[in-house]
N, C-alpha and C positions, 0 to 999 in steps of 0.2 A: 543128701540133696546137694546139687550141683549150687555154687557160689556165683553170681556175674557180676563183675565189676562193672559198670559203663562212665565211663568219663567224656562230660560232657551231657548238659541236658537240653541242647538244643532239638531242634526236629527228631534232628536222627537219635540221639537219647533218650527223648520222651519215648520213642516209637518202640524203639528195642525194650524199654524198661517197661512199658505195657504187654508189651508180648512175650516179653520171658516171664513176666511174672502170672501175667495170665497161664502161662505153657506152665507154671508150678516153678519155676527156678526161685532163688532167693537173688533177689538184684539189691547192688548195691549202687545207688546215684550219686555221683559228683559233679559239682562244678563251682567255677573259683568265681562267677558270680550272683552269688543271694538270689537275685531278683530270676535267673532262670532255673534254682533250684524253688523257688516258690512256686511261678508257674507250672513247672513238672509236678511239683504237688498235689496243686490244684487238679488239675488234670488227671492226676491217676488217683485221686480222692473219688471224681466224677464218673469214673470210667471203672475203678474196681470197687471200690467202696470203701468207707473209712477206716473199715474190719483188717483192711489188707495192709493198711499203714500201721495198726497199732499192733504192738508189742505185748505179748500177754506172758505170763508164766509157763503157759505150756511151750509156747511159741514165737520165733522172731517175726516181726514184719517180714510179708512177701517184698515189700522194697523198704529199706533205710535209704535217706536224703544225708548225706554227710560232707562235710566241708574242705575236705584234705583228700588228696588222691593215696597217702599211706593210709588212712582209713576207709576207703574204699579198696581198697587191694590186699588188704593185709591177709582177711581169711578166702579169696580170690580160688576159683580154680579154672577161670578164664576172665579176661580184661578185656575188653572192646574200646578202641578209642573214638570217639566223634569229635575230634578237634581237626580245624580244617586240612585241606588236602595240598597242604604244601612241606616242602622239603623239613624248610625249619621249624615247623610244628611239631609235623612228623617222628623229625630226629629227638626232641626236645619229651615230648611226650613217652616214646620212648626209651629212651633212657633214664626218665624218672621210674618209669612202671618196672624196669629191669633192677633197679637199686632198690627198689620199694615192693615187691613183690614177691611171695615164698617162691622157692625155686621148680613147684610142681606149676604154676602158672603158665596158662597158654596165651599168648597176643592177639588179638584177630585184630586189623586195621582197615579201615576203608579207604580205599584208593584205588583211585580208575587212570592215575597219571604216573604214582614211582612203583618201582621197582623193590618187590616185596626181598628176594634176595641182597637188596644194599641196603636197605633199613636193619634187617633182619642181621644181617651182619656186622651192624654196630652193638649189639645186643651180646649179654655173655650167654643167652638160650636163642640158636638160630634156628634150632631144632623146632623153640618153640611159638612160634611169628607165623601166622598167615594173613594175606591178604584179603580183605573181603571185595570185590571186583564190582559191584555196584553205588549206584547213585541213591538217597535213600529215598527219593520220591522212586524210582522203580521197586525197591522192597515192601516199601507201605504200602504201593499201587497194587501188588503183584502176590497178594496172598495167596501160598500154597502153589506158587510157582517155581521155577528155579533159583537159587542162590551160587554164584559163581567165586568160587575159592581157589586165590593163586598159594601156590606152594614153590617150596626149595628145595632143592637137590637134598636138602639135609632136612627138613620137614620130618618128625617121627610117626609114625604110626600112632603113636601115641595121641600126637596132638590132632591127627584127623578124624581121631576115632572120637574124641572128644568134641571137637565141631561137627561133627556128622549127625551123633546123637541132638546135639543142641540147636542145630537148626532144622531138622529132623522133626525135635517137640513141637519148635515154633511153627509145622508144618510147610516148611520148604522142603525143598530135594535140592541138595548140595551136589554141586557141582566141581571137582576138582580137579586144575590144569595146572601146570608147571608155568612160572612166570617168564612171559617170553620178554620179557627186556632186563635181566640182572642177569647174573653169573649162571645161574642153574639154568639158564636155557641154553647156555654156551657147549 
């Protein structure tokens, strides 16, 4: 079973966290405030049932709520960030998930402003960083529509095949372009 990390449980983390976990992924929820990991709770208590938060013998919760972004990433085999769409978050985020993260770990980031190529590039896995090119009121809005994924000159096979599959579940159809404003469009 595929790992999701999501860091961050605002809109766009509740959202993802219901629908990967609905799609059968095991998600992992972070966020460094209490009061939005309770809500995310609540809400995906209401939405899957309590069944899917508890933890039994046979089987881990379809989502853990956890406090620390190295325990949400540590058994990771993809990381999504939801922290806002600015430089210094971006880098910040980042760079923790790259120190904190096993080295099979793929990145996917939301941003419709930077350049997946220069984030990606601060990172020691460039290979493994993609963009995700929407808004998340167009994802929520837009079930089973397209999903828009920038990539890098240096993007592995690997790591598309891995978002392909995974948005795939969540029944999107993934869409993948080369990022026209960093190095790899050059």
């Amino acid at each position: 079973m595929t790992t999701v990390a999501i860091i961050g449980a605002g809109p766009l983390g509740r959202w993802l966290a219901l629908t990967a976990a609905g799609a059968g992924f095991r998600v992992l929820l972070e966020d460094v405030m209490p009061a939005n990991l309770h809500h995310a709770q609540e809400l995906l208590r209401r939405q899957l049932g309590p069944e899917a938060l508890r933890q039994t013998a046979a089987a881990p919760p379809a989502v853990a709520f956890v406090s620390t972004i190295e325990d949400a990433v540590r058994e990771a085999d993809l990381a999504i960030d939801c922290v806002p769409d600015e430089l210094e978050s971006k880098l910040e985020i980042l760079w923790l998930l790259d120190r904190m993260a096993p080295p099979r770990t793929v990145f996917a980031t939301p941003t419709t402003r930077l350049s997946i190529a220069d984030l990606a590039a601060c990172t020691y896995r460039p290979e493994k960083c993609v963009a995700i090119a929407a808004e998340a009121s167009s994802l929520a809005g837009n079930p089973g529509g397209e999903v828009l994924l920038r990539t890098t000159a240096r993007t592995s096979p690997e790591t598309v095949a891995l978002l392909e599959r995974f948005w795939r579940q969540l029944g999107f159809t993934p869409v993948f372009a080369p990022d026209p404003v960093g190095p790899a469009a050059q």
